[in-house]
KOLBA-726796 format. One record per residue: y, z, x of N, C-alpha, C in turn. Coordinates in steps of 0.02 Angstrom, whole numbers. Atoms other than C-alpha are relative to their C-alpha. Layout:
residues N
((Y, Z, X), (Y, Z, X), (Y, Z, X))
...
***
This chain:
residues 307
((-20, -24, 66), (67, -676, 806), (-53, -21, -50))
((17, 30, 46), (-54, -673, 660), (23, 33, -60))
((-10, -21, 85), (-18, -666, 461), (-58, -10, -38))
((54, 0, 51), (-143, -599, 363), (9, -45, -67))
((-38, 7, 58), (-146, -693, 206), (-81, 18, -62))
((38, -53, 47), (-236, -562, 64), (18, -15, -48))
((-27, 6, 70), (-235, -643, -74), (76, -14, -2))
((-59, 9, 29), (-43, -706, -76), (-3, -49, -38))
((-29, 50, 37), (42, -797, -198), (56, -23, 1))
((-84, 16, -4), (224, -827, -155), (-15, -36, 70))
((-4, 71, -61), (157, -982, -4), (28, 47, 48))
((-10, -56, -69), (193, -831, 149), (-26, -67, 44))
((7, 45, -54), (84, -964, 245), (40, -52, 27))
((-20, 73, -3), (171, -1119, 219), (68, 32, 43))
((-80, -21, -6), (358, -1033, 243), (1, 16, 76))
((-12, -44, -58), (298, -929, 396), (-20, -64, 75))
((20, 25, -62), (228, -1069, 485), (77, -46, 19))
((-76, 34, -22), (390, -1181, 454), (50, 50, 30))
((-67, -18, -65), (523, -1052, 523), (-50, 10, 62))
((37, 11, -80), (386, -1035, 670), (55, -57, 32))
((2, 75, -37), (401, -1205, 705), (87, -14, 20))
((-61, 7, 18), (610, -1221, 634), (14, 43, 80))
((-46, -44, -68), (671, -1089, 791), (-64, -14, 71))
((25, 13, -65), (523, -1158, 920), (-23, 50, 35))
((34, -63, -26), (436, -995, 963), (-62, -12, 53))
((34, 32, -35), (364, -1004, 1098), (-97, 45, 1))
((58, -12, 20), (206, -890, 1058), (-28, -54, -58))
((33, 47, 73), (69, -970, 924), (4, 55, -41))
((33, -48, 59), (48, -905, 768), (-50, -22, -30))
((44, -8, 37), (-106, -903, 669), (-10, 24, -67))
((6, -43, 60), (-133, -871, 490), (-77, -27, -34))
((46, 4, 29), (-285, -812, 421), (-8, 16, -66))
((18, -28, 67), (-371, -805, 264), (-45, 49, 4))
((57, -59, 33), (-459, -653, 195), (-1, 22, -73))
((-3, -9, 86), (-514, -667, 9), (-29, 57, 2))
((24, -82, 41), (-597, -500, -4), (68, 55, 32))
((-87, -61, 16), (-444, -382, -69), (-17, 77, 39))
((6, -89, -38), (-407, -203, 51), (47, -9, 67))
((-30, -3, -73), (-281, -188, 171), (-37, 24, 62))
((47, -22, -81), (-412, -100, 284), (-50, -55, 21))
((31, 40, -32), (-504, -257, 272), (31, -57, 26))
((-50, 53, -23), (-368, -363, 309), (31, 23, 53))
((-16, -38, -61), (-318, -258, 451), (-63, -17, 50))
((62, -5, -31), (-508, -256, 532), (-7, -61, -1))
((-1, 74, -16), (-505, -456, 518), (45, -31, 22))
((-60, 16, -32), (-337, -464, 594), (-26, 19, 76))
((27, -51, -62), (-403, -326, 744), (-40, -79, 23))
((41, 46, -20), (-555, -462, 760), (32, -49, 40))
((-4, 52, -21), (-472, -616, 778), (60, 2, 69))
((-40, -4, -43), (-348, -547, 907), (19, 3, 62))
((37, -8, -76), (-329, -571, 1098), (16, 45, 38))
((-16, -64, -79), (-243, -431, 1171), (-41, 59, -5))
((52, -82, -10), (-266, -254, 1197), (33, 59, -48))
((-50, -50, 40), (-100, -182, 1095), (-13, -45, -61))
((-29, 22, 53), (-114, -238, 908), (37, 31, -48))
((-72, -61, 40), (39, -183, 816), (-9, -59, -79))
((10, 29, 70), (38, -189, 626), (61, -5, -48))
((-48, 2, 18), (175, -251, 543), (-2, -21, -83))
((35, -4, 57), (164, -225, 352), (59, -67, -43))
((-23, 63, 49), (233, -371, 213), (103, 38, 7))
((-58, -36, 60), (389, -236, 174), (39, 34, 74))
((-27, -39, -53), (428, -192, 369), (51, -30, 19))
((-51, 49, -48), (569, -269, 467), (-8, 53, 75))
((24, -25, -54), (543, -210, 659), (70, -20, 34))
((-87, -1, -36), (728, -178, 771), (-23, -61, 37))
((9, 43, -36), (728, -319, 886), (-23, 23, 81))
((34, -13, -59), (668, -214, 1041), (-59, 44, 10))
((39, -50, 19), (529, -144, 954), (-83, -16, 18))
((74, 11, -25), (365, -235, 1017), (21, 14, 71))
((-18, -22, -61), (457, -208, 1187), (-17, 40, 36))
((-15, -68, 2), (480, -36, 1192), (-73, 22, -22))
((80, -8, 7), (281, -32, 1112), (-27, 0, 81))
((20, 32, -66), (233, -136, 1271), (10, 60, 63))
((-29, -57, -52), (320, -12, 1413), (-34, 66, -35))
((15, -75, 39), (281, 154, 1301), (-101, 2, 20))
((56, -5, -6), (93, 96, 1287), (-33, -15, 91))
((-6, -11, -76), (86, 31, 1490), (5, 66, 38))
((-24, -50, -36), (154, 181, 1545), (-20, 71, 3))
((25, -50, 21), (35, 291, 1478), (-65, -13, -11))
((51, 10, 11), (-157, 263, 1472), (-27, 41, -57))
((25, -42, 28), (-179, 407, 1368), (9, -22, -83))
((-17, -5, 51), (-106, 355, 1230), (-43, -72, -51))
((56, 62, 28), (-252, 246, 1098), (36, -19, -63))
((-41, 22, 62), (-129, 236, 944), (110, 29, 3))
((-52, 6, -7), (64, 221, 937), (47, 7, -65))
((-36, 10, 57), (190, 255, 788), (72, 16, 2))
((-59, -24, -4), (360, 247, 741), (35, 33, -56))
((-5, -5, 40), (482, 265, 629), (51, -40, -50))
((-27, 33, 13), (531, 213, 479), (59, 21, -69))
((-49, -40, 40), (702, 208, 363), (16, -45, -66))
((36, 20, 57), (693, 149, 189), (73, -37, -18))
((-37, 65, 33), (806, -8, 131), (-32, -1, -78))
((6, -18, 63), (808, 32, -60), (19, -68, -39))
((-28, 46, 65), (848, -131, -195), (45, 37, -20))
((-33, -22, 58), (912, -21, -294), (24, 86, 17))
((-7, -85, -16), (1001, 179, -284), (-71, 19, -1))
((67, -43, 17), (847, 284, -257), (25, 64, -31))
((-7, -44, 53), (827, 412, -365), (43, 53, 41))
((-19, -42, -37), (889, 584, -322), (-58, 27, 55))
((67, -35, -31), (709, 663, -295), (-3, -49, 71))
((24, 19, -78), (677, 539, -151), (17, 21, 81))
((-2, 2, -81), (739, 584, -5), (-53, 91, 9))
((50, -38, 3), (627, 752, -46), (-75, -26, 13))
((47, 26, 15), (478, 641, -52), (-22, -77, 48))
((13, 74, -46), (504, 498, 74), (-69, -13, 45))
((68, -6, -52), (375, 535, 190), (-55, -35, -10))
((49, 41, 29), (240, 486, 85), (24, -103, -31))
((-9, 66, -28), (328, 300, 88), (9, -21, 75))
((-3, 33, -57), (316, 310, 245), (59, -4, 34))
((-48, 28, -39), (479, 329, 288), (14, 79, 15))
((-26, -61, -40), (559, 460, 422), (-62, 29, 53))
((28, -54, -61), (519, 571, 582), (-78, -13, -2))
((52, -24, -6), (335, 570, 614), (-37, 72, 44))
((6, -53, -61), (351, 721, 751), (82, 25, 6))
((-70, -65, -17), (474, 824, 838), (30, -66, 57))
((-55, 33, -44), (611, 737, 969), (-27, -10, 66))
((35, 24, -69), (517, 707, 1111), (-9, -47, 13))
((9, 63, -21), (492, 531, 1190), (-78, -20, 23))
((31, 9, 62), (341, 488, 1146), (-34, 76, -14))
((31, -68, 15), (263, 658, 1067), (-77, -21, -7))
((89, -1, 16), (63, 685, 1047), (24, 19, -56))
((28, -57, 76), (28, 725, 858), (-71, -8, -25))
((60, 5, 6), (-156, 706, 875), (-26, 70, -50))
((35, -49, 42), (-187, 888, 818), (80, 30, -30))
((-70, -20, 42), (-3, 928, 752), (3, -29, -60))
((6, 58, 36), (-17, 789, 640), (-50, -24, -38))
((70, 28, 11), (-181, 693, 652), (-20, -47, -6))
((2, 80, 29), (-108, 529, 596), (53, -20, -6))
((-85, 36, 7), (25, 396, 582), (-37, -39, -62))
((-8, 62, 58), (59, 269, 441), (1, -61, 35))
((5, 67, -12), (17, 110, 466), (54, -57, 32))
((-45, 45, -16), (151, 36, 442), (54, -3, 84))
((-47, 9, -43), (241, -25, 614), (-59, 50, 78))
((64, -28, -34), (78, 73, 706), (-11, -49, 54))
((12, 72, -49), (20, -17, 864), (-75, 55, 42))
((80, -34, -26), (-178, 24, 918), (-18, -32, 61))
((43, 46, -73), (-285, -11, 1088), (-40, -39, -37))
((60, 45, 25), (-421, -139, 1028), (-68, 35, 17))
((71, -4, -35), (-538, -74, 1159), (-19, 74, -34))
((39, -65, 15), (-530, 101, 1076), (-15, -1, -66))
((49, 32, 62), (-551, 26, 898), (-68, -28, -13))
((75, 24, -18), (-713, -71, 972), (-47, 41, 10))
((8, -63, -29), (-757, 69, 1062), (-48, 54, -43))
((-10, -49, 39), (-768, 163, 896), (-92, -25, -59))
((44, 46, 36), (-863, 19, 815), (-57, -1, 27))
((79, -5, -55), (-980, 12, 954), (-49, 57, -5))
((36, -63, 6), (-1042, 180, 925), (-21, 25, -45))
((9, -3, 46), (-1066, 172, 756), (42, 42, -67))
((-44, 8, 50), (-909, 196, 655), (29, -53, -28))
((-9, 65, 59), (-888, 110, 487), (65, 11, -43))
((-30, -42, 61), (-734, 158, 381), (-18, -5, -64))
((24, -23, 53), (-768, 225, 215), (37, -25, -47))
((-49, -6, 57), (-606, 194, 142), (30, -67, 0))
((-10, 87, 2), (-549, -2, 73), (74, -1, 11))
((-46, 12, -7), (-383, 42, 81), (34, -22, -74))
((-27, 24, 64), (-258, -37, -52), (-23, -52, -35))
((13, 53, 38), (-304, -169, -164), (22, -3, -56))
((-51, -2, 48), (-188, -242, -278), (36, 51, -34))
((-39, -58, 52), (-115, -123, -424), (-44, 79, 54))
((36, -68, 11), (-242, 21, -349), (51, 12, 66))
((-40, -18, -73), (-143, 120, -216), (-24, 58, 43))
((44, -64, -63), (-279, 233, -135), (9, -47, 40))
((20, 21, -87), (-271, 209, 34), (-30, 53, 46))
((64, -52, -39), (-329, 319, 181), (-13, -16, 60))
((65, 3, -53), (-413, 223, 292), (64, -11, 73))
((-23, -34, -63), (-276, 225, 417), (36, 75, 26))
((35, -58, -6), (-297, 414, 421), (-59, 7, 25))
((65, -9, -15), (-464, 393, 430), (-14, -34, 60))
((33, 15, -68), (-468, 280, 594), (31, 55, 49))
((-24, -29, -17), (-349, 389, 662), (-10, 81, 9))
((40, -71, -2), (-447, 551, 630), (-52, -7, 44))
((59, 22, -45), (-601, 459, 718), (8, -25, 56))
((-27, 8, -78), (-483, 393, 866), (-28, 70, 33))
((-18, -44, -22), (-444, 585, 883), (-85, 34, 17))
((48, -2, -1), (-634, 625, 850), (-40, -18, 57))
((46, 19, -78), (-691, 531, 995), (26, 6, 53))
((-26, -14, -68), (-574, 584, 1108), (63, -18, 23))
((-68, 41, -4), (-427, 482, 1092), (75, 48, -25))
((-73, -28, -14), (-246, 533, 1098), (61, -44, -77))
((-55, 30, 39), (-102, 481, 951), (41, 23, 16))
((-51, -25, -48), (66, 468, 1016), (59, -4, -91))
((-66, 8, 58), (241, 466, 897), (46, -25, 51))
((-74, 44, -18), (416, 363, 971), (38, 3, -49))
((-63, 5, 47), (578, 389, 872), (34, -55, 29))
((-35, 58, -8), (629, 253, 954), (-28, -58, -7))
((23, 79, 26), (513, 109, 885), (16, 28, -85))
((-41, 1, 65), (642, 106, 714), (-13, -91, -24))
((13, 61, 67), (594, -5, 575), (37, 20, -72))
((-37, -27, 79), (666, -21, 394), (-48, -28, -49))
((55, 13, 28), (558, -12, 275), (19, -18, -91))
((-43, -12, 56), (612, -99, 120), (-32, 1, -78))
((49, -41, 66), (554, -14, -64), (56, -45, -85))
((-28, 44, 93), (577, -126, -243), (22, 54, -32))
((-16, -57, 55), (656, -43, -383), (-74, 15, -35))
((44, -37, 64), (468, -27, -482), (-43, 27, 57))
((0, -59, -54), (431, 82, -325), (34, 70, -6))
((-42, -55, 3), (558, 194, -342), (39, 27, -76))
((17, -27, 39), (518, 275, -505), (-49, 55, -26))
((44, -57, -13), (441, 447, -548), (-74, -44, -20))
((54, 3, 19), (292, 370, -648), (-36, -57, 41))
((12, 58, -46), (257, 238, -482), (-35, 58, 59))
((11, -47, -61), (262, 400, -362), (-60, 43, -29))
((47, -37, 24), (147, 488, -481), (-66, -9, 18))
((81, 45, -17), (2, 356, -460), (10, 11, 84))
((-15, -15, -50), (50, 364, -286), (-18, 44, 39))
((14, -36, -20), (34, 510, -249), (-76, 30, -24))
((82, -11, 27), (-145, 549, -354), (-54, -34, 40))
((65, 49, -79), (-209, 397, -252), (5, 12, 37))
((16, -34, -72), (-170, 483, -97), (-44, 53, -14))
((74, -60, 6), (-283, 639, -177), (-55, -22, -14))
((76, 19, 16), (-412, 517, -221), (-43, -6, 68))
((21, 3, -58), (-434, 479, -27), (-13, 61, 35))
((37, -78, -35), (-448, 669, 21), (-66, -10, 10))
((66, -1, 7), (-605, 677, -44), (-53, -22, 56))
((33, 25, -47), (-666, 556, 88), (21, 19, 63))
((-55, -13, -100), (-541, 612, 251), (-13, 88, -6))
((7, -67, -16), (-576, 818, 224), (-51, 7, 39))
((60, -28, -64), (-749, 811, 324), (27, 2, 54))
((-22, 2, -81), (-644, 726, 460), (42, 59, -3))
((-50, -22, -27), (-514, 842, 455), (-25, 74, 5))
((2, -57, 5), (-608, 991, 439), (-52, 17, 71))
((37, 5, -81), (-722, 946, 617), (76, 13, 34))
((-47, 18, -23), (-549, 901, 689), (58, 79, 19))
((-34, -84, 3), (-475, 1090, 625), (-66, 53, 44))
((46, -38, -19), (-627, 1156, 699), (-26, 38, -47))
((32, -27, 46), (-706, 1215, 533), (-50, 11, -5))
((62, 17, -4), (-876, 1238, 558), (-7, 22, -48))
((30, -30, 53), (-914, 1350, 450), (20, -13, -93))
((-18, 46, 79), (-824, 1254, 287), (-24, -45, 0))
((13, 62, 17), (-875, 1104, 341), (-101, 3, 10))
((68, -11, 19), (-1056, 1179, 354), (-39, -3, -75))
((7, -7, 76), (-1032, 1222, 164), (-17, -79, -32))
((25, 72, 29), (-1036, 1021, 124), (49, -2, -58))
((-56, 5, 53), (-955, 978, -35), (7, 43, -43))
((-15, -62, 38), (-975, 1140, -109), (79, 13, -9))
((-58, -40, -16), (-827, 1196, -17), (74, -43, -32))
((-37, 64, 39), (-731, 1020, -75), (43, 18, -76))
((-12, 16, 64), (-753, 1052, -239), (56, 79, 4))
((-25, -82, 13), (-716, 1256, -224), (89, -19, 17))
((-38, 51, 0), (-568, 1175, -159), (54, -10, -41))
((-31, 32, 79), (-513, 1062, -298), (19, 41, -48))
((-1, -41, 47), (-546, 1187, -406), (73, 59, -16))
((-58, -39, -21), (-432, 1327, -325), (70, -18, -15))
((-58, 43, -12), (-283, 1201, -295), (36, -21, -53))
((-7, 31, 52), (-269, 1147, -462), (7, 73, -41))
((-7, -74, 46), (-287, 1328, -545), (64, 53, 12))
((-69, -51, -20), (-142, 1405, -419), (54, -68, -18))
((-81, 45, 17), (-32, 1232, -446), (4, 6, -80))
((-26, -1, 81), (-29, 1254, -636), (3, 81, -20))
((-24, -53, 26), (-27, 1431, -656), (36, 63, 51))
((-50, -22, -21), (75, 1500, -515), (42, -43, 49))
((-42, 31, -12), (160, 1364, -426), (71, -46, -42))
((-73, 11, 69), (231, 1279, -579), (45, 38, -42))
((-50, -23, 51), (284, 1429, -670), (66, 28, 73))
((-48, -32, -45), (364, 1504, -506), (79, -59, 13))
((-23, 39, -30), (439, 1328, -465), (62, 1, -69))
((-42, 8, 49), (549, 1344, -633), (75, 41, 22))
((-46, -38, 4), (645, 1451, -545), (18, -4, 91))
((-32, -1, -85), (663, 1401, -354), (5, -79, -10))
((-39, 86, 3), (725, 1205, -406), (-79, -52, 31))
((62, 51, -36), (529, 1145, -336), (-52, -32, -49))
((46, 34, 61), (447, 1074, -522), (-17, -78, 21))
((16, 59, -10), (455, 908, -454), (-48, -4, 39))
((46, -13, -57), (354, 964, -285), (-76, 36, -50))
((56, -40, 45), (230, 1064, -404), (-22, -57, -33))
((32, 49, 38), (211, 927, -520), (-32, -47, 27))
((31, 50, -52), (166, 791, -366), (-53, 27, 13))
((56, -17, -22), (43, 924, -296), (-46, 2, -42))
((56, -1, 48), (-35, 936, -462), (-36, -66, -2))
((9, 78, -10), (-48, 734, -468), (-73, -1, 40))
((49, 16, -64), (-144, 731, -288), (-35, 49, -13))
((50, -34, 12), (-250, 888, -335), (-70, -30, -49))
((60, 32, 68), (-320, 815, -502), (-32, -66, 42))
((20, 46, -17), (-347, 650, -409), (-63, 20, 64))
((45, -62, -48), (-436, 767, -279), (-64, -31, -25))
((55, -25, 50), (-555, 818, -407), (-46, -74, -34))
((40, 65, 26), (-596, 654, -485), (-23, -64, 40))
((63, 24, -57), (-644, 580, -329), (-59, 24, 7))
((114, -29, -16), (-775, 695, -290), (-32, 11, -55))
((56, 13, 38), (-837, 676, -440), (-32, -67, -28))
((45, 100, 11), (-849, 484, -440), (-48, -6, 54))
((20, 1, -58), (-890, 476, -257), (-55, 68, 36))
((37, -63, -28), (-1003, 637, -242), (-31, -28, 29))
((55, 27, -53), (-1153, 531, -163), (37, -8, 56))
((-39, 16, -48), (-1027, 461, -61), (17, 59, 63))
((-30, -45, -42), (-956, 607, 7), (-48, 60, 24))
((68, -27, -18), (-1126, 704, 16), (-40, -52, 77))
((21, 27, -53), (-1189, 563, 127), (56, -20, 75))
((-50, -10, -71), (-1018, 584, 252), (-16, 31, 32))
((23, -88, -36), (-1062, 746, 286), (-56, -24, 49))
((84, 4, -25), (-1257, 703, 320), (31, -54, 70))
((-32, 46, -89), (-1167, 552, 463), (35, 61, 51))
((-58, -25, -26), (-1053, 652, 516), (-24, 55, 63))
((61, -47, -35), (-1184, 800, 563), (-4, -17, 92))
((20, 27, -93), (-1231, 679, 726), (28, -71, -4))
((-34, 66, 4), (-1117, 545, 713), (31, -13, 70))
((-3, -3, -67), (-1128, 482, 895), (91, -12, 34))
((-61, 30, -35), (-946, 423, 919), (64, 68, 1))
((-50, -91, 9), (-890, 631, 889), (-33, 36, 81))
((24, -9, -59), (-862, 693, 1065), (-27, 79, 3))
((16, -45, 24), (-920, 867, 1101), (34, 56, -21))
((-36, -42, 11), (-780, 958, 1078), (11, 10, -67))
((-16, 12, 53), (-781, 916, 905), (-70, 5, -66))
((71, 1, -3), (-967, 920, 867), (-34, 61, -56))
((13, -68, 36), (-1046, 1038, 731), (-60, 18, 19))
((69, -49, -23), (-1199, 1154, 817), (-13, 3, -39))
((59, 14, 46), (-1357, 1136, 741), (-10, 77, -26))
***
């Protein structure tokens, strides 16, 4: 067992090591420090210091059923194919959630990741799981590293709530060849504060998920087999942005006044604009993805853009 500790302030170390110790567990636990703020880097220094082969990520806000690293264990055994694992999860509220939420859960992370199958592929259905309650090979994270993938994206840090980057390993699992599975039966509860579950919380929320596009569309557009968009470079990005933002304000919102969907219109507008003002912070950035990406050795060939 290790506990990241990212910057806490509420003593997580001290507490976690006493009930360790209080119920006599017979694994160790470990808790590390990592002062530089990013859940993706506090994830990637967890991966490091770890000895197996399954590391399952269990987030500050998760609670995990009691037969749920189990049921990981057997699921991932029983299947070589499978390089990333997810489940799902069901949202333990403080407080009533609004109405809008259960429209909108997803993006907390909570509910279905796939269809009813035991475990399902959503490598290309999909593309990606949420982190939270996720359980990866090591050797195909190394694997990844070894070949010269870096992620791009820091992940969360404090108040900011772009994230991404587990999308983004998870596009570059699939990239090199690797398989993502889904289980409805690794159930977690995932539990959400009241200054969570407020429109102007989901707003930022959701914009910082459009700020991370910007950086995850190359992958996803190798992955769709796009050659020919993702030939275009960030032209096509922006053309894009542009589009998305011109049909959500002048025919999705006025239409949505009248099929009950202003709230869905107004979110997509959110993550559009945030789109847009990525690639225009990050243009170098996302200009020099492309240029990796081109012959980025750890893309197998099925995936590969001809010269």
């Amino acid at each position: 067992m290790i506990i990241m500790d990212n910057g806490s302030t509420d003593n997580t170390a001290a507490f976690a090591l006493s009930e360790w110790q209080k119920y006599k567990m017979p694994a160790p636990l470990y808790v590390i420090t990592e002062p530089r703020p990013g859940t993706a880097i506090a994830r990637e220094s967890g991966i490091q210091k770890s000895k197996y082969e399954f590391v399952l990520f269990c987030d500050d806000d998760n609670w995990l059923i009691d037969s749920y690293v189990e049921n990981v264990y057997n699921i991932m055994t029983s299947n070589a194919e499978i390089a990333a694992l997810g489940g799902q999860g069901e949202a333990v509220c403080e407080v009533q959630p609004p109405a809008w939420f259960e429209q909108f859960k997803a993006y907390y992370a909570i509910g279905p990741q796939a269809g009813r199958d035991n475990p399902s592929k959503v490598s290309l259905e999909r593309g990606f799981l949420y982190t939270a309650g996720s359980t990866f090979r090591k050797s195909v994270i190394e694997d990844l590293e070894n070949t010269g993938f870096k992620s791009v994206l820091e992940g969360r840090t404090g108040k900011n709530l772009a994230g991404g980057e587990d999308v983004e390993l998870c596009y570059n699992i699939i990239l090199n060849g690797g398989h993502i599975y889904y289980d409805s039966r690794l159930l977690f509860k995932h539990y959400m504060t009241k200054p969570r579950l407020n429109w102007p919380y989901y707003k930022r929320m959701i914009r910082a998920f459009g700020k991370g596009y910007s950086l995850l569309m190359p992958y996803k557009l190798l992955l769709n087999k796009q050659e020919k968009r993702f030939k275009m470079g960030i032209k096509w990005l922006y053309l894009s942005a542009f589009y998305l933002i011109f049909r959500t304000l002048f025919i999705d919102m006025p239409k949505s006044l009248f099929d009950n969907q202003f709230l869905a219109a107004r979110a997509n507008l959110e993550s559009h604009i945030g789109f847009l003002e990525s690639l225009l912070t990050n243009h170098n950035a996302v200009v020099n993805l492309y240029k990796k990406l081109e012959s980025a050795p750890w893309i197998v060939e099925e995936y590969r853009v001809t010269r």
